[in-house]
C-alpha positions in Angstrom: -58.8 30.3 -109.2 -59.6 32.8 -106.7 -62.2 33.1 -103.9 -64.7 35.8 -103.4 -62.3 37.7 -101.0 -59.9 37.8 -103.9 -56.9 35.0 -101.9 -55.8 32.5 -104.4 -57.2 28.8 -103.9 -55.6 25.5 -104.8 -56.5 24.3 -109.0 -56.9 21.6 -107.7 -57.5 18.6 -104.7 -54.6 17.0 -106.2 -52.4 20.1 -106.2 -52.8 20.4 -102.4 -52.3 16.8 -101.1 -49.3 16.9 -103.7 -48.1 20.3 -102.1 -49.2 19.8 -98.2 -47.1 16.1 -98.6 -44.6 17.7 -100.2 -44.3 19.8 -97.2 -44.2 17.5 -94.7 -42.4 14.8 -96.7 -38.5 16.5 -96.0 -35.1 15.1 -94.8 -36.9 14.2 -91.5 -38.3 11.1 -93.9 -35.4 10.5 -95.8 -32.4 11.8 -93.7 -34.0 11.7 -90.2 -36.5 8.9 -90.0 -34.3 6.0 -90.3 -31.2 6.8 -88.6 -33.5 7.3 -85.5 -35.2 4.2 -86.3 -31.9 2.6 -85.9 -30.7 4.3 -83.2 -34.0 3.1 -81.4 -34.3 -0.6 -82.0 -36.3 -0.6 -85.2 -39.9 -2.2 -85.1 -41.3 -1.5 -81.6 -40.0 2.3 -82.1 -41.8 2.3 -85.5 -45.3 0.9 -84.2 -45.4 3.7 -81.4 -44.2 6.0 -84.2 -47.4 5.0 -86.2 -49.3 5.8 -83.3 -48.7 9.1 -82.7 -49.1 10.1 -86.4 -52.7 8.6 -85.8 -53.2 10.0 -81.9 -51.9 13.4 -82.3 -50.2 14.3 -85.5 -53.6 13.8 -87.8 -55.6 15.4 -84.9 -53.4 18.5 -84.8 -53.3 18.8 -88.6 -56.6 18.7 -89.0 -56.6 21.5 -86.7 -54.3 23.7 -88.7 -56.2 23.2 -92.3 -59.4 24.3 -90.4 -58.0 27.6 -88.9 -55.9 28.0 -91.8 -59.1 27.9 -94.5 -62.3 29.3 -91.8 -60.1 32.6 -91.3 -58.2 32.4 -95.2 -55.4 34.6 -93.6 -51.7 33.6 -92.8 -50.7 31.8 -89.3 -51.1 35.2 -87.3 -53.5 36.8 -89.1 -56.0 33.9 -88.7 -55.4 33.5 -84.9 -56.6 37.7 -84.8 -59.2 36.9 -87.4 -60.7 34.1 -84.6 -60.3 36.6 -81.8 -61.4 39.7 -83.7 -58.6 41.2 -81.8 -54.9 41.1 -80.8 -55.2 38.3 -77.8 -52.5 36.1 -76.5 -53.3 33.7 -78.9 -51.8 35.5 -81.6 -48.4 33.8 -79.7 -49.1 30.4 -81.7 -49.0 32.2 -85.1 -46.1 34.3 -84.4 -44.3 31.2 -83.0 -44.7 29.3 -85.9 -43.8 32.2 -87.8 -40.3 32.3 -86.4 -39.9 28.4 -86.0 -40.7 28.5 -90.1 -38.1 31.4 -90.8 -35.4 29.9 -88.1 -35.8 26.3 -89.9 -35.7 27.7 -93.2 -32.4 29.9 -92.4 -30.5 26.5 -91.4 -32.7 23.6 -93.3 -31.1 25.3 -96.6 -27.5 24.6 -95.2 -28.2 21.0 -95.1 -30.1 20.4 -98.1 -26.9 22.2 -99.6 -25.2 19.5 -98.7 -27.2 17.2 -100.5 -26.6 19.3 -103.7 -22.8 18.8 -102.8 -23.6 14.9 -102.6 -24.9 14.8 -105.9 -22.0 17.0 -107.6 -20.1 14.2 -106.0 -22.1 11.0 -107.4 -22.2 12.5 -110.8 -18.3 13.3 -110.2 -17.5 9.8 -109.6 -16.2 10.8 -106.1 -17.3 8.0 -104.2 -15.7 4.8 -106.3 -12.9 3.0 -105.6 -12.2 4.7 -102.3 -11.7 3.1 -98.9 -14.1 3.5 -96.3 -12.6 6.0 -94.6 -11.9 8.8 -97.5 -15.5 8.6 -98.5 -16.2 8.9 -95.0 -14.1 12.0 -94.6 -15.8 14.0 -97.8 -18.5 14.8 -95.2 -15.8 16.4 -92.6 -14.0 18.4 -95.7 -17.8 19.9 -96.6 -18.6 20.9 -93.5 -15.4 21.8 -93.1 -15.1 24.4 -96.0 -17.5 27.1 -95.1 -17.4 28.7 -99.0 -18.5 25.9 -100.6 -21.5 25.6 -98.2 -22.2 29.1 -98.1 -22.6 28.7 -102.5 -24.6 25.6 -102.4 -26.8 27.3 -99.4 -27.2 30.1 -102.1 -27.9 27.8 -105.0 -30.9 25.7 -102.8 -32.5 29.4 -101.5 -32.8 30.4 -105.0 -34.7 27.4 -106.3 -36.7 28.3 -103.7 -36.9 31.4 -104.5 -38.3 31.0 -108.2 -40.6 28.7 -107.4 -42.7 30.7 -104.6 -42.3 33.3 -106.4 -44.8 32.0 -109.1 -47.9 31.9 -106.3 -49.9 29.1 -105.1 -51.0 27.5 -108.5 -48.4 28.8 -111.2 -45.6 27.9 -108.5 -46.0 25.9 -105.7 -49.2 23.9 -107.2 -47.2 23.6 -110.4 -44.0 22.2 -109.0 -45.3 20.1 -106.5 -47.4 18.1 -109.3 -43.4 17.8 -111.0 -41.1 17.5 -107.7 -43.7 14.7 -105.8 -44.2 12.0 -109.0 -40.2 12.4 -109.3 -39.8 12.1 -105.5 -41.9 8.8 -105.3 -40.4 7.6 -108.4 -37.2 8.0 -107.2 -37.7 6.7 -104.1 -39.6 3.2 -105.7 -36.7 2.5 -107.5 -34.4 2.3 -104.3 -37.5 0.6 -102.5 -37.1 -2.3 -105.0 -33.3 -2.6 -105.0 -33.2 -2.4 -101.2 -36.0 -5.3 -101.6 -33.7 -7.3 -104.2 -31.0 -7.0 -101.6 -29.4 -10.0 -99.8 -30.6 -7.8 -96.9 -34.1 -7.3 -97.7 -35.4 -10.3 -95.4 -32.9 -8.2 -91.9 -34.2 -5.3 -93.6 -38.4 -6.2 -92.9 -37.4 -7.6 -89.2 -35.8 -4.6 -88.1 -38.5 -2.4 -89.5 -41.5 -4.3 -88.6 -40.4 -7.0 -86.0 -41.6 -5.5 -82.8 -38.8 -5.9 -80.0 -40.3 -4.0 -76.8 -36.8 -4.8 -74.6 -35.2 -2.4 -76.9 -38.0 0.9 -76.6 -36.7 3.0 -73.7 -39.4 5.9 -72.5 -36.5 8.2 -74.3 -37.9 6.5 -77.8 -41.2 6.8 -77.1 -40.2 10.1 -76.6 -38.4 10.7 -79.9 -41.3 9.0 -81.9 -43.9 11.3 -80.4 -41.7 14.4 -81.0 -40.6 13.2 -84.9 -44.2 12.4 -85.6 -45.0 15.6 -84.8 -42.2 17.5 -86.7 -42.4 15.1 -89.8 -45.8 16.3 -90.6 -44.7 19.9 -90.7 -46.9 20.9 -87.5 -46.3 23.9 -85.3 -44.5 25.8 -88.5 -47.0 28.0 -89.8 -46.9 25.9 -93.1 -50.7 23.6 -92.8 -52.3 26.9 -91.5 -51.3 28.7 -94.5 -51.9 25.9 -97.2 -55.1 25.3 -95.3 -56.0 29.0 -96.0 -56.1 28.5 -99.5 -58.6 25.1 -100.0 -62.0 25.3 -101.3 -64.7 25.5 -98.7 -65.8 21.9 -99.6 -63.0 20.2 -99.4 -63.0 17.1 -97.5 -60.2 18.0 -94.6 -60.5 14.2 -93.2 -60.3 12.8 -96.0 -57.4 14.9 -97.7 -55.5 14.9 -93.8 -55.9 11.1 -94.2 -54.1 11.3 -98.0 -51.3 13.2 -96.4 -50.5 11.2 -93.5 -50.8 8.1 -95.5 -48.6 9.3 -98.3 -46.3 10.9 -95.7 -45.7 8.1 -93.6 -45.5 5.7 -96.5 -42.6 7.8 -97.6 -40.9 7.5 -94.4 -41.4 3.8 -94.5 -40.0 2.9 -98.1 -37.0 5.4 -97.4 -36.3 3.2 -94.0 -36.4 -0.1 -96.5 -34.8 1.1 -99.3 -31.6 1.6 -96.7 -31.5 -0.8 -94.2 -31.3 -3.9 -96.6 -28.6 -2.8 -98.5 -26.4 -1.5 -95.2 -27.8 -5.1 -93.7 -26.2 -6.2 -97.0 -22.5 -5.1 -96.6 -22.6 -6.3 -92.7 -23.0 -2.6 -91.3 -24.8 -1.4 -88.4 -28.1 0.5 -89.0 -27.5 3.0 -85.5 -25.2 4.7 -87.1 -26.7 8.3 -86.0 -27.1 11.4 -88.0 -23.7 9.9 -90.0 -25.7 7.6 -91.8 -26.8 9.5 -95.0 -23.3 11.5 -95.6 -21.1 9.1 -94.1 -22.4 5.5 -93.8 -24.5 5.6 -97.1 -22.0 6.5 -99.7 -19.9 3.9 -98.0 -22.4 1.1 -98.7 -22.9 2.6 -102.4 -19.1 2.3 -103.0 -19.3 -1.5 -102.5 -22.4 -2.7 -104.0 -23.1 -3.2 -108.0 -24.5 -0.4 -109.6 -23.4 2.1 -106.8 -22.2 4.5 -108.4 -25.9 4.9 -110.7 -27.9 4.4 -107.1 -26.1 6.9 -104.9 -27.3 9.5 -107.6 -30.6 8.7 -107.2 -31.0 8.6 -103.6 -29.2 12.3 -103.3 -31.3 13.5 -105.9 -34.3 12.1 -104.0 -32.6 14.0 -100.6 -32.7 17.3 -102.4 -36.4 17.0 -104.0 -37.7 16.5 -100.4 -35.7 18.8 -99.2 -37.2 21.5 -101.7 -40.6 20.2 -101.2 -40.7 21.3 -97.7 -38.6 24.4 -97.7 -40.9 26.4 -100.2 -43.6 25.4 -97.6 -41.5 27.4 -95.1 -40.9 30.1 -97.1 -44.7 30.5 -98.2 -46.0 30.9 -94.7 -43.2 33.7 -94.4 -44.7 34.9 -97.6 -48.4 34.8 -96.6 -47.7 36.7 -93.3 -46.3 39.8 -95.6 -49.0 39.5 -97.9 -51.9 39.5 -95.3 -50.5 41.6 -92.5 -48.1 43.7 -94.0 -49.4 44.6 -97.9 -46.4 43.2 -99.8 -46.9 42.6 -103.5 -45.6 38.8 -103.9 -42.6 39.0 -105.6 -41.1 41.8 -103.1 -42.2 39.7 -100.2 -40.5 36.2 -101.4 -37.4 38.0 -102.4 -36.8 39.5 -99.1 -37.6 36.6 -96.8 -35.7 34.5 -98.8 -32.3 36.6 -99.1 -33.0 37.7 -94.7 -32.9 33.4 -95.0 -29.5 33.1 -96.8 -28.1 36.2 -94.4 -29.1 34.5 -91.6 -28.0 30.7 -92.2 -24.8 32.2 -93.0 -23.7 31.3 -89.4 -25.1 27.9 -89.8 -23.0 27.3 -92.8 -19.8 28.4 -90.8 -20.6 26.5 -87.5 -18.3 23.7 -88.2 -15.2 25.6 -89.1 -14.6 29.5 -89.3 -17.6 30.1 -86.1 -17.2 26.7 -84.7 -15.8 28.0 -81.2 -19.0 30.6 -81.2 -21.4 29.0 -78.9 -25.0 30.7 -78.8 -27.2 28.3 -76.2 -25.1 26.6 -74.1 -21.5 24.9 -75.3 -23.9 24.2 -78.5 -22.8 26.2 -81.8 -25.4 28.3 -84.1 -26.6 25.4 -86.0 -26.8 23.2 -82.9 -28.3 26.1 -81.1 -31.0 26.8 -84.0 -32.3 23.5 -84.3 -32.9 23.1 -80.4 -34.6 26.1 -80.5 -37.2 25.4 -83.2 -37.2 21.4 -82.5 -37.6 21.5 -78.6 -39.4 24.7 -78.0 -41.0 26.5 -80.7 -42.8 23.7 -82.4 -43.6 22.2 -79.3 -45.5 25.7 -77.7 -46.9 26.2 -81.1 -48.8 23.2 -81.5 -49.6 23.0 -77.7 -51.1 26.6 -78.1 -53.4 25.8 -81.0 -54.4 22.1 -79.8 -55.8 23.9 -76.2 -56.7 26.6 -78.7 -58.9 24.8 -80.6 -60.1 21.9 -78.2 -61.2 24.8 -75.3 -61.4 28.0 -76.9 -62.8 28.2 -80.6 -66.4 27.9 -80.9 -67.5 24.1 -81.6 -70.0 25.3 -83.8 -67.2 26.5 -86.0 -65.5 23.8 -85.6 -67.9 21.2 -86.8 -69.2 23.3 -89.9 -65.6 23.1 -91.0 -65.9 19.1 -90.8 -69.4 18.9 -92.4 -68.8 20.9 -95.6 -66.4 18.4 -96.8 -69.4 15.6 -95.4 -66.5 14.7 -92.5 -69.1 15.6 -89.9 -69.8 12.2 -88.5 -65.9 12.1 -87.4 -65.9 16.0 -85.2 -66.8 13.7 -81.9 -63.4 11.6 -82.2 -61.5 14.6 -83.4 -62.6 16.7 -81.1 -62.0 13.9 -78.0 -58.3 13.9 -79.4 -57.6 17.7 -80.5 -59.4 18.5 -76.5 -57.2 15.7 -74.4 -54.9 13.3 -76.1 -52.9 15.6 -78.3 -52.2 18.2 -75.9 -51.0 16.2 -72.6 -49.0 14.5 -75.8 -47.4 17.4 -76.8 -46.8 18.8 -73.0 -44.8 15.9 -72.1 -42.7 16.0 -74.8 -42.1 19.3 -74.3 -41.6 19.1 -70.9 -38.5 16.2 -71.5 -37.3 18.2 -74.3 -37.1 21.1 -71.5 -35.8 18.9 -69.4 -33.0 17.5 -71.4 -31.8 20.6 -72.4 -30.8 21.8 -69.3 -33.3 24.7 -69.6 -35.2 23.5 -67.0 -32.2 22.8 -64.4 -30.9 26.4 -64.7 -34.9 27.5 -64.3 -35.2 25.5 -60.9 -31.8 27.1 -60.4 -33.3 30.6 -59.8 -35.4 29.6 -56.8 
């Protein structure tokens, strides 16, 4: 289905909550989400986590769907199309523009290595080893910058065929496939963490508030992941926004999202705590617990072998779910601003993505002395660029954008045709005040922390 200025439109309501949650439910649900949750003390970190979905991720999102479908252009052209001209707010589209493409370029590295992972659980690779050689398959893959560089080139090309096919033949039609087998997937491993002799740790640590253990660096890291879980500030919500039906219900479908979203991120935080509870290990085991803790627990629990299959394959279908989101908004922008027929477009961006996280593939062992920001490598370097500043200034930029700048007349029409009118008041109170001085604080540590903000002072 197609509008009357010819842009292709979502088949369907359940199509786009199906695609827009596949694009924010990634490895920041399944990979992320509860390794920080350990590292942060579990309950209290998760409570203020909920919060700022509800205080300033919904808020923001809401934000982007309305740009995205008032102006039906990509993330740069709708920022021109609500100025009528080249302003400086064009600089939130083109940011999340880059911050999609950068992502994309080194997200595909790391979903590789779930593709690895699951070459590995089908191989048998992680029975009847000790601890420490299952341990060490992570060090040998990111050690061997080939075999990275081919599954890199494996995930980019499912990527590839699937955006290819346009909004309902591809990413409509896939995300109605990819999200029932995510959830299913991930229900299964909810009910044997559940079954677990851990299940009962597994429920205190995730929902047992414990406030000595929440430092103002967690609050921190649960503002800042509740913003990057829900795919804000990366050009993706604009675009998908750009192609809903003018009556859709954007509170009510925003609402679907989050929910489902955060849900996601809540069962995946379940269905691995009680079994690592289970075996006596430690939940803060870092970034290490997916490739190195995980397979450790699998090895030593009945049915392993069948269960560490399922939770890579569930890695790599969120993984996939959120990457063709990136590379759609790169698509869009070719489309609108540039004139690209569709299949030229998606086969560039997506090969300029391979070339490019080629250095991401090899930071670990050929490039691993090449330092880009800092004493940080390229894929180090990457992520703190996209995770502490990009995303950050891009949904700072539209928040102010939106709350001071874009006519509230606009605005409200927007809520009203989907009959979400009676919320603009609250949404506007939040998108004007709370979600910005949100975002600028974070983004002021995140500064901060990353010694940007010494070597600025150091100048004067």
């Amino acid at each position: 289905m197609n509008n009357s200025t010819g842009r292709a439109l979502w088949a369907s309501r359940l199509g786009f909550i199906l695609a827009a949650a596949g694009s924010a439910v990634g490895l920041g649900n399944i990979w992320k989400f509860p390794y920080i949750v350990g590292e942060n003390g579990g309950g209290a970190f998760v409570l203020v986590y909920l919060f700022c979905i509800a205080l300033v991720g919904l808020p923001i999102m809401m934000a982007e769907f309305m740009i995205g479908r008032h102006t039906r252009r990509d993330a740069v052209g709708a920022f021109i199309a609500l100025e009528h001209r080249r302003s400086f707010w064009v600089l939130a589209g083109w940011t999340s523009i880059t911050a999609a493409f950068i992502i994309l370029s080194y997200y595909s590295v790391v979903a590789g290595w779930t593709l690895d992972y699951i070459y590995r659980a089908l191989a048998g690779s992680f029975n009847d080893l000790p601890a420490v050689q299952i341990e060490g398959l992570f060090d040998g893959l990111i050690a061997d910058g080939p075999r990275q560089i081919l599954w890199h080139l494996l995930f980019i090309t499912f990527c590839l065929g699937i955006v290819i096919g346009g909004v309902q033949r591809g990413i409509e039609r896939w995300a109605k496939i990819l999200m029932p087998v995510l959830l299913a997937l991930l229900a299964l491993l909810f009910v044997n963490g559940m079954l677990s002799k851990g299940a009962w740790e597994g429920l205190n640590f995730m929902f047992r508030p414990d406030f000595h253990k929440l430092t103002p660096g967690a609050v921190l890291e649960a503002m800042g992941h509740a913003f990057f879980t829900l795919s804000l500030g990366m050009a993706a919500m604009i675009t998908y926004g750009s192609y809903l039906n003018r009556n859709e219900d954007l509170l009510g479908s925003s609402l679907r999202i989050v929910l489902l979203d955060t849900m996601i991120a809540l069962m995946a935080g379940l269905a691995i705590f009680p079994i690592v509870f289970s075996v006596g290990m430690e939940p803060a085991a870092g970034p290490g617990l997916i490739f190195k803790t995980i397979p450790v627990v699998f090895s030593q629990i009945t049915g392993g072998a069948f269960l560490a299959i399922l939770f890579f394959l569930l890695l790599a279908f969120a993984a996939l779910t959120s990457a063709i989101s990136l590379l759609e908004a790169q698509v869009s922008y070719l489309i609108d601003e540039r004139g690209w027929g569709r299949k030229r477009a998606t086969t560039f961006l997506a090969g300029l993505a391979f070339v490019v996280g080629l250095p991401t593939a090899l930071s670990f062992n050929s490039l691993s002395e090449w330092e880009l920001i800092g004493d940080l490598n390229f894929f180090d370097s990457a992520d703190l660029l996209t995770s502490n500043y990009l995303l950050p200034i891009s949904g700072l930029l539209t928040a102010i954008y939106v709350g001071w700048f874009w006519s509230g007349t606009e605005e409200k029409q927007e809520l009203i045709a989907g009959g979400a009118g009676w919320v603009y008041p609250l949404w506007h109170f939040l998108i004007r005040y709370v979600s910005p001085v949100a975002v600028s604080i974070v983004l002021f540590f995140k500064v901060r922390e990353s010694g940007l903000f010494a070597w600025l002072t150091s100048l004067f």
